[in-house]
N, C-alpha and C positions, 0 to 999 in steps of 0.2 A: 504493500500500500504506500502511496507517494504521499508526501506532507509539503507542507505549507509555512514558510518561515515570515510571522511579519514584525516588524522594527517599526516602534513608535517612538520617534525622538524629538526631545525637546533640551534648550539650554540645559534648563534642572534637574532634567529626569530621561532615562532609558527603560522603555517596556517591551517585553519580547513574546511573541504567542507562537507555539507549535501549533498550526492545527492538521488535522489527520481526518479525512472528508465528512468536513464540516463542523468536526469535534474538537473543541483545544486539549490538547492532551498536558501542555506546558504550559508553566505563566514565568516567566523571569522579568525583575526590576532592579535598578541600578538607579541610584539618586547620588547625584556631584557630592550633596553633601556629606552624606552617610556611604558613600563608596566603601565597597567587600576589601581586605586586605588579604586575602587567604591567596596565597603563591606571592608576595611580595615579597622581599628580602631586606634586611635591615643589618648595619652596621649598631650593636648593642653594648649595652652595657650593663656588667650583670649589679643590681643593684642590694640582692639581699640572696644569700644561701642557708637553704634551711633541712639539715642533716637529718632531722627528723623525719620530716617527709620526704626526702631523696629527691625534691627539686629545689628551682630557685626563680626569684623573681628579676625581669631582664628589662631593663629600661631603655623603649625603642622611638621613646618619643610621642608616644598615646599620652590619652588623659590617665588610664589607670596600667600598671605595669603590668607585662606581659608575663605569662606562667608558661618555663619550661621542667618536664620531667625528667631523672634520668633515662628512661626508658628512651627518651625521644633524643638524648644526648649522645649521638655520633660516635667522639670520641670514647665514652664507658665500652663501646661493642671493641674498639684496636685495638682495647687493652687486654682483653680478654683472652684466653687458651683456650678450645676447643667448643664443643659446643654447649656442654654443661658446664663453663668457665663462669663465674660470679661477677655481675657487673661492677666494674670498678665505682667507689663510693663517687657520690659528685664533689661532698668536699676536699677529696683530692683532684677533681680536677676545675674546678672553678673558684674562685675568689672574688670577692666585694672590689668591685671597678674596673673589674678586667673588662677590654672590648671582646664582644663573641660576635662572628657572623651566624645570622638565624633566618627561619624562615617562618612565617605565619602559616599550621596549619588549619586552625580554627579561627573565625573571626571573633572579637567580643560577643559575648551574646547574653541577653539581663546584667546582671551586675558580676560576671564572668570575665576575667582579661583576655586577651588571643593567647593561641596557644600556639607556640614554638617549636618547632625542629632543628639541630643544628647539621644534619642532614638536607640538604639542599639538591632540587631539582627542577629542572624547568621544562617545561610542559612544549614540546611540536606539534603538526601536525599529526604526524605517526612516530614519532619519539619522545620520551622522556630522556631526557640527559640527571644521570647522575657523576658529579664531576667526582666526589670523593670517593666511590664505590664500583670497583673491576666487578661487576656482576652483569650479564644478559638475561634480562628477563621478557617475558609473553602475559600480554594478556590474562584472563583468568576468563576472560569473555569466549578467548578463543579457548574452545574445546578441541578440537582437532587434533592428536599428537602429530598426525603427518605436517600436516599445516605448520604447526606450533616448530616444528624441527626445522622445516625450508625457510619462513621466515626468519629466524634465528641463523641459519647459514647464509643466506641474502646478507642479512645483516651483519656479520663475522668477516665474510670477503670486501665491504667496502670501506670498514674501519681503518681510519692510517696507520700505518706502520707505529708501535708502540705503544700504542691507544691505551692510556689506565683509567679511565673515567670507564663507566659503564650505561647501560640503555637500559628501556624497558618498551616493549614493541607495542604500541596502544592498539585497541580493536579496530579502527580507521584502516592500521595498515595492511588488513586484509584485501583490500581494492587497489591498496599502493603498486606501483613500480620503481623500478631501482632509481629514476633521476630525485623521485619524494622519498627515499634515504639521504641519496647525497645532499641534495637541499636540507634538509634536517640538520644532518651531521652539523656540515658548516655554520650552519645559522647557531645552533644552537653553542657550539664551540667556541663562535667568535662571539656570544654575550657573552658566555661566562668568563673569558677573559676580559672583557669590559667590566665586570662586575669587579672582579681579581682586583683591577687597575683603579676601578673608583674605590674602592674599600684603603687603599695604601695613602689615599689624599685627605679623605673627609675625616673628622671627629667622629666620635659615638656622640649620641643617637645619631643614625643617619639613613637614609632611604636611599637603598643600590642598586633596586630593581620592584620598576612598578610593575604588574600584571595586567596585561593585555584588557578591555573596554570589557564590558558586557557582549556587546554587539560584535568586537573581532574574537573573543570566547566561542561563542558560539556559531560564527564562520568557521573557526580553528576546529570547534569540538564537535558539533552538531550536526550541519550542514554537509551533506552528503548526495552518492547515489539517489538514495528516496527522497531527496528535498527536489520535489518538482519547480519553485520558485520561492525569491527572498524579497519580500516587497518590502522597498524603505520610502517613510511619509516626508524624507526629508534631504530636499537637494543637495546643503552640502556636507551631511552624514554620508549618502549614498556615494558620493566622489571619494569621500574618505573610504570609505570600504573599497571601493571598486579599488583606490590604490593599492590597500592593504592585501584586497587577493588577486592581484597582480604578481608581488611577489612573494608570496604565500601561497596562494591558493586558489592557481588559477584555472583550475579545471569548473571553478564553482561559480565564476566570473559572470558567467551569460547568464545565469540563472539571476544574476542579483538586477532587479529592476525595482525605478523609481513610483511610487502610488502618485498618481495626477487626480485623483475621483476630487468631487467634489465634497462628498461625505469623509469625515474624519474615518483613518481606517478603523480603528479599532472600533468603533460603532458600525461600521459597513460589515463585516465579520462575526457583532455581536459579542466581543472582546470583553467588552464596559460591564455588561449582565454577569458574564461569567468571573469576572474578578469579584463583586459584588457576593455572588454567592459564593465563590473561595472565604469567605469572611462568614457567612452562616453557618450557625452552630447544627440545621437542621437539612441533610443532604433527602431529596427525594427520588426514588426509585421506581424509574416507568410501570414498573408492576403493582404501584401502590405503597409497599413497603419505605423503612428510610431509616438512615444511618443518623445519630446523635455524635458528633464528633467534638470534642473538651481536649483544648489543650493545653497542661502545665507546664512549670518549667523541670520538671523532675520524668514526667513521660504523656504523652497524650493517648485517650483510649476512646474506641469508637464502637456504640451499641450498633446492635442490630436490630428493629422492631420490623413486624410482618405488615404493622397499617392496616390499610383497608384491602390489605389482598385477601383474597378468599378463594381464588383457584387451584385448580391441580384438583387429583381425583380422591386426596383424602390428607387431612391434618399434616400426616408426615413429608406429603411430596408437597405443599404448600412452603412449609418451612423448608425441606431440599432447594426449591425453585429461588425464594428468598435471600436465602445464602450465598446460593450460587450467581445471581444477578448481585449482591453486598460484593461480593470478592473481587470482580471489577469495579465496580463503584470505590472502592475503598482504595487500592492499586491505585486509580485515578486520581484523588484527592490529595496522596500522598505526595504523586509529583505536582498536581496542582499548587498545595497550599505549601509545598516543600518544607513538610510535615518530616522531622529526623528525632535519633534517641530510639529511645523506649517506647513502642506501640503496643498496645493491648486489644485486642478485638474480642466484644461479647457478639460471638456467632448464635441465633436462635436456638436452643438445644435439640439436641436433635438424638434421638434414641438408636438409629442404626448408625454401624462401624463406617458401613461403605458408603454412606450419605460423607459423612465426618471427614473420611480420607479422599473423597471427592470433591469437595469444599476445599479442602486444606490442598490442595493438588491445584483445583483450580485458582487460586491464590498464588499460590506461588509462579501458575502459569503467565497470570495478570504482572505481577511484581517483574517479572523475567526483562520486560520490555522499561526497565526502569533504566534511568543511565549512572543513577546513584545506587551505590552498593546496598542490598539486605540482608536479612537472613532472617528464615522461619523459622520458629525452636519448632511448631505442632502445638498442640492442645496441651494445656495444663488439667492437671486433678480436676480444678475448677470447671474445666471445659472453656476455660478464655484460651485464646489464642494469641501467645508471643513473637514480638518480630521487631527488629531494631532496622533502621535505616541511618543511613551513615550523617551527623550533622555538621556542614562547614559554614553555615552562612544564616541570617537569621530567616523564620518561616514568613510567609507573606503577611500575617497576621501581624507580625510583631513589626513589620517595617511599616505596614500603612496604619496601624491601631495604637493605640494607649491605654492605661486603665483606668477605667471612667472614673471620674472624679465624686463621684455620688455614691457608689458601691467599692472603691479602692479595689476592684476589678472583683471583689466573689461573687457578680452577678448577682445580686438577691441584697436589696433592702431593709432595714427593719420595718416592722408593720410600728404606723402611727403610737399604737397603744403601748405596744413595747419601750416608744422613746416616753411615752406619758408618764409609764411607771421608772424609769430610768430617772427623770426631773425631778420625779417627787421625792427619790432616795437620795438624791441630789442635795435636794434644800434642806430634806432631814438633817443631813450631815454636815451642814453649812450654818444653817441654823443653832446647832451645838457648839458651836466654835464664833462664829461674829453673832453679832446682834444689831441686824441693822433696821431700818423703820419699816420697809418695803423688800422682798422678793418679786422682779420682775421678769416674767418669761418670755426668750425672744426664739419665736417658732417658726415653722412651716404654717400656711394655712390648716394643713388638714390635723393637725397637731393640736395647734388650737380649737379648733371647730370641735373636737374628739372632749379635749377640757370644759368646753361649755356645755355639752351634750352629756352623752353615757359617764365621763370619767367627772364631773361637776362635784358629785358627791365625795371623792378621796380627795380630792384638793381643797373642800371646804373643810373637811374634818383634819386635813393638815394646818389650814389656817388656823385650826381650833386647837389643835395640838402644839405648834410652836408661837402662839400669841401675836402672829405677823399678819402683817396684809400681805397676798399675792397676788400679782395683776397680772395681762395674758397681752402679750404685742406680736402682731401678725408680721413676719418678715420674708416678703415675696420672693426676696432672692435664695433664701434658703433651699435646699435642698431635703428630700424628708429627715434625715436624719439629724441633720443641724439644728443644735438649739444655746445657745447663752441663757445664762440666769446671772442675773446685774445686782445688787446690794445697791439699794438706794439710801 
């Protein structure tokens, strides 16, 4: 099936839609100001080492210092002897101000710093360049041992004489030919000697290597065979691209054209609806049924309800049918709302084996087509369904949303009466300690209205009880929950 790449650019902002006939299967966004740092490189400086935890905190110039582990520290693996050798401690090999070259491989995400490697790689067409590591690696996409071998020899015979840096053959270069090695090689050879060069000039912190746009990301990564066209809304983006896979990527060249419509594209496409609903909590499923998706910062999980479906020839194949339509649905959202971590999926229960292992089959068949890494553990005791998808960058929720300022984001308000009895324990307690002429309450409307009405009686028998007057002030700006109590 052929897909459809569109590029919505503006000064501020970059939005990207896979669609797959008629369906967006992908949403990407990119904002100047919050721009991704994940594959950047940075000139650091380690600012705090902590032996306890076997990392340390690397100061690259963010608002909050970056967190490397040793697991992710390069050096601990050279020093090691074989392969159950014990990583060497980090406080032997880092100290408070030393400069370290690193690389971002998480971004910030909540109140999380980026995350580091001092392993460094930069991403081709069809290679990955690892400058400190003699290793040839393949895919994990590609399955093929034959395949997996040839490539791997393709790739062996165009290497220069002496080569210690190593590759990693991305899934792209299954369509490749030998001139998109050589091109690779070089390209990638001669930044990192650029990187080399600017690292011996600048101070820590320092920035040595930005990472490719959103938009030439996904010419680089995406854009393929199956990309039947790349429509860009914007004349001189599209020049810019068009240079970029000129000498990059120019098999992909003719396919990239300019949108002239008169309707904005991502409204002509129907773009605008579908980001809107990446944002609701309540997914619907042609068959009736529908997916509740909640996401924290610890793991997001996704029900499954049957709705108003009622078909199939009995209870069991209702809920088979259900699940079975969920497991796409749910595969989709993931790359939709670019939902990572910890996923939990409540599947409808379902009392036969082979309903269960057909579900969970066809899940992972949905997932397959993902271009970010998963993995299904299967069904828990519980009969929930575990599966983690890999996280580098923050989900769409988190880029276009905040936490409402009314509910500090748990969705759910206190009801009127709850903050009524909250005020009165309020002044109890206030009332013991000052002694002032007047208690006045500064509320919601519906708060007050709740005081003059049903709750009238515990707040006169308050009045009666701490010898004070208490008066009731309506304050429209308030929110329900907001309330002052003033000592007059």
């Amino acid at each position: 099936m052929s897909e459809e790449i569109l590029v919505n650019f503006t000064a501020h902002e970059t939005r990207i839609a896979v669609v797959e006939q008629g369906v967006v299967q992908e949403l990407h966004l990119e904002r100047v100001a919050t721009r991704g740092l994940v594959g950047n490189i940075y000139l650091g400086r380690v600012s705090r080492v902590l032996p306890g935890m076997q990392s340390a905190f690397i100061d690259i110039g963010l608002e909050r210092a970056a967190f490397l582990h040793v697991a992710d520290l390069w050096q601990s693996r050279t020093h090691g002897n074989g392969q159950n050798a014990v990583p060497t401690p980090i406080e032997k090999l880092l100290f408070d101000g030393q400069p370290l070259l690193v690389q971002v491989i998480k971004d910030p995400i909540g109140t999380k710093g980026a995350r580091l490697s001092t392993q460094i790689s930069i991403a081709g067409r069809v290679l990955v360049y690892l400058p400190q590591d003699p290793h040839i690696g393949v895919s994990q996409k590609i399955e093929s041992e034959t395949e997996r071998a040839q490539l791997k020899a393709r790739l062996m015979q165009m290497l220069p004489e002496g080569e210690r840096a190593g590759y990693i053959i991305r899934t792209s270069a299954e369509e490749s030919i030998d001139i998109d090695f050589a091109a690779d090689i070089e390209y990638l050879r001669r930044r990192w000697q650029e990187i080399l060069a600017l690292s011996r000039t600048v101070p820590p912190p320092s920035l040595l290597y930005d990472e490719l746009s959103l938009a030439q990301r996904i010419l680089r990564d995406i854009a393929g065979e199956r990309t039947s066209a790349i429509l860009v809304d914007a004349p001189q983006e599209h020049q810019r691209l068009l240079d970029f896979c000129a000498t990059y990527v120019p098999r992909i060249a003719e396919r990239l054209q300019l949108y002239v419509g008169e309707r904005p594209l991502f409204e002509m496409h129907g773009i605008e609806g579908e980001l809107d609903r990446a944002l609701a909590r309540r997914v619907d499923l042609k068959s009736g049924g529908y997916l509740i998706v909640d996401q924290t910062e610890a793991l997001t999980t996704v029900d499954v309800n049957t709705g108003g479906f009622v078909g199939g020839r009995n209870f069991d194949d209702t809920i088979f049918r259900t699940n079975l339509e969920a497991a796409h649905a749910i595969a989709r959202q993931l790359r939709l709302r670019n939902l990572g971590g910890i996923i939990i999926v409540d599947f409808i229960d379902m009392s036969l084996d082979e309903h269960r292992e057909a579900v969970l089959q066809e899940l992972r068949k949905a997932l397959a087509r993902d271009r970010t890494r998963t993995s299904v553990n299967g069904f828990t005791s519980l009969g929930l369904v575990e599966l983690t998808r890999k996280r580098t960058r923050e989900s769409i929720a988190h880029l276009l949303c905040e936490p409402c300022p009314a509910c500090a984001g748990r969705g759910e308000l206190k009801t009127p009466r709850t903050v009524c009895y909250e005020i009165l324990r309020e002044i109890q307690r206030e009332a013991s300690q000052f002694n002032p002429r007047e208690f006045r309450i500064l509320a919601s409307q519906d708060v007050v209205d709740l005081f003059l009405e049903e709750e009238a009686q515990p707040l006169a028998a308050l009045c009666d009880a701490i010898g004070r007057q208490i008066s009731l002030q309506v304050q429209a700006q308030y929110n329900q929950e907001q309330y002052d109590i003033v000592l007059m």
